[in-house]
C-alpha angles and dihedrals in degrees: 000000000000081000097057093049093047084055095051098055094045080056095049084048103051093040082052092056093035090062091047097056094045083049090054096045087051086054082051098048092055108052098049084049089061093049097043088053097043079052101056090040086059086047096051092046087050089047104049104020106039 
């Protein structure tokens, strides 16, 4: 049984760090979502209004 306990909070850890680091890459994403579209917007306004 002590097995089986040290197993489950290895588990519990690795699913813990594993939030935090999809939390992080959604952060990331973004924000790189928010600059690529203020790019192509840039990109749009050179194209058709310059």
């Amino acid at each position: 049984m002590q097995s089986n306990e040290q197993l489950t909070r290895l588990l519990e850890a690795s699913y813990a760090k594993l939030s935090e680091i999809n939390t992080n890459m959604l952060k990331v994403f973004w924000i790189v979502a928010v600059f690529a579209l203020l790019y192509f917007g840039l990109m749009l306004y050179m194209l058709f209004f310059r």
